[in-house]
C-alpha positions as a Markdown table, in Angstrom:
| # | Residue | x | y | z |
|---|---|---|---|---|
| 1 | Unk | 13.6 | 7.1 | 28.1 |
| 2 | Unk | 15.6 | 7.0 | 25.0 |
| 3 | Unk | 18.8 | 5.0 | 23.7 |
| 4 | Unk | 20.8 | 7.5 | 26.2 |
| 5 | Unk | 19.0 | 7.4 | 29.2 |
| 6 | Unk | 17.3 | 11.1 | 29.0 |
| 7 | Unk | 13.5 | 11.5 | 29.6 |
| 8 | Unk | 11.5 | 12.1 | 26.2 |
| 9 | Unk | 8.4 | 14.1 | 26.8 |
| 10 | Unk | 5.5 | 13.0 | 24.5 |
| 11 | Unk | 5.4 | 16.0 | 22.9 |
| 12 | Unk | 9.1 | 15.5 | 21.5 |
| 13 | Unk | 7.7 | 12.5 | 19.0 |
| 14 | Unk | 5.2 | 12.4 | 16.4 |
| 15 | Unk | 2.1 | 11.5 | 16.9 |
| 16 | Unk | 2.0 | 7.6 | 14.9 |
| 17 | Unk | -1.5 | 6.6 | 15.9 |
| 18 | Unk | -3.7 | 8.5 | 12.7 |
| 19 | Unk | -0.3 | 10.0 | 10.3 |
| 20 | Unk | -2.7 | 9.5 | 7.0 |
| 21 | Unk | -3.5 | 13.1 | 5.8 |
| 22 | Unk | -5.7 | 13.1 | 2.7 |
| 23 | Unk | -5.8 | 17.1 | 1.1 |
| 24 | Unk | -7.9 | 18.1 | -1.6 |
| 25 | Unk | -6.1 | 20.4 | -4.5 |
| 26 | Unk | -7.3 | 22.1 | -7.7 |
| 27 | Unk | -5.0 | 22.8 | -10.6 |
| 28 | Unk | -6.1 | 23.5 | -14.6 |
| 29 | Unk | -6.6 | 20.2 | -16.1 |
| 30 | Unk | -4.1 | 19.9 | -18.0 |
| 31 | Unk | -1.3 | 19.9 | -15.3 |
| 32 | Unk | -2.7 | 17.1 | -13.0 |
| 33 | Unk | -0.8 | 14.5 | -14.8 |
| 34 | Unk | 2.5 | 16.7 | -14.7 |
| 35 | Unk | 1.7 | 17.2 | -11.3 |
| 36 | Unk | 1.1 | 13.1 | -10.4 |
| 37 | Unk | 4.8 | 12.7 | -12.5 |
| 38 | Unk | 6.0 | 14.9 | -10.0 |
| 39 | Unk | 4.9 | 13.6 | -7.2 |
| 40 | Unk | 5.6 | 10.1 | -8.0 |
| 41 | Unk | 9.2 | 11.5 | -8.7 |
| 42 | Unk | 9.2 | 12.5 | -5.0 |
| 43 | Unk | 8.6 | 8.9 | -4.4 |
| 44 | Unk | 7.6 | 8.6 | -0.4 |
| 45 | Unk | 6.0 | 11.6 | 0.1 |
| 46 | Unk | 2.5 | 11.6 | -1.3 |
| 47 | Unk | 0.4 | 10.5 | -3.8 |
| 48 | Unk | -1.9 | 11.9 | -6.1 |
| 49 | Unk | -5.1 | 10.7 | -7.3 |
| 50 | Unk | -7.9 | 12.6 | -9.9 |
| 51 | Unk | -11.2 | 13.0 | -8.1 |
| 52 | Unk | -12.7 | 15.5 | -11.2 |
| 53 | Unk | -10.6 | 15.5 | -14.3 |
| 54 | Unk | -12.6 | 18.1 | -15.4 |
| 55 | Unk | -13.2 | 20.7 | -13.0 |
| 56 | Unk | -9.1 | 19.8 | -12.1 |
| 57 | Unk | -9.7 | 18.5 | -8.8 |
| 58 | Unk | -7.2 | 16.0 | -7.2 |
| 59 | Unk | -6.6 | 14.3 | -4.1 |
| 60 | Unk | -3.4 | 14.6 | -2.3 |
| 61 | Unk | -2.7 | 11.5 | -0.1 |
| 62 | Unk | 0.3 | 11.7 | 2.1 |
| 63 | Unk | 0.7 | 11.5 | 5.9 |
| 64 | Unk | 1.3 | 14.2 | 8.9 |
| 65 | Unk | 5.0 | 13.7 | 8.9 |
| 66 | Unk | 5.4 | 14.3 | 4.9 |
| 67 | Unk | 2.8 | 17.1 | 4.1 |
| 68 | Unk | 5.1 | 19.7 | 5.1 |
| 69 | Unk | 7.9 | 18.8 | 2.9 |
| 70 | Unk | 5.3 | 17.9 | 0.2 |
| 71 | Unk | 3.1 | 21.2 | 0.2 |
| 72 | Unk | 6.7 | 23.1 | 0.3 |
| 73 | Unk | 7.7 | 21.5 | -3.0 |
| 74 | Unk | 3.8 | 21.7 | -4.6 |
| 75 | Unk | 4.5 | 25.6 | -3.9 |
| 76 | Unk | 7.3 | 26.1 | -5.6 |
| 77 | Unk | 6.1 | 24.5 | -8.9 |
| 78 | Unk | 5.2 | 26.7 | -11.7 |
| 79 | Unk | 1.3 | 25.5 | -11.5 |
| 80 | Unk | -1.9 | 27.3 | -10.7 |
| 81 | Unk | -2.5 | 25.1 | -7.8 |
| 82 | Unk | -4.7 | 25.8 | -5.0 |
| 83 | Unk | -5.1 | 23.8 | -1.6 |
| 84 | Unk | -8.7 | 24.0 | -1.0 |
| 85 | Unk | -9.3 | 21.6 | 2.1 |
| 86 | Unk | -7.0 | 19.3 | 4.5 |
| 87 | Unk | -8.6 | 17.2 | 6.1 |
């Protein structure tokens, strides 16, 4: 029951138990430290970390919750950025 006495079902909040989401990206090499700036702009959401600075290959760590709002705003940079793998 919640703060006003209605039923929650489980389904209505998140799940809290695993919310780390780690997603591997690849972007030229040049733009992953524009890309970290931007990111660490967005401040809660996500951070990024280099796994290969020179085949461009990053490591987006952020949790369930976030990684919709962060992947929304990764789209709509003006980067060559591909999501290869959630996982």
């Amino acid at each position: 029951m919640d703060t006003y006495g209605k039923e929650r079902k489980q389904s209505d909040s998140p799940d809290w138990r695993n919310p780390d989401l780690l997603v591997k990206a690849k972007l030229p090499r040049s733009d992953i430290q524009l890309l970290a700036k931007y990111v660490e702009g967005l401040g809660h959401l996500g951070v990024i970390t280099t796994t290969n600075k020179i085949l461009g290959e990053v490591l987006i760590q952020t949790t369930t919750h976030c990684w919709p709002d962060l992947k929304k705003n990764l789209l709509s940079l003006p980067l060559d950025l591909e999501i290869i793998d959630p996982y």
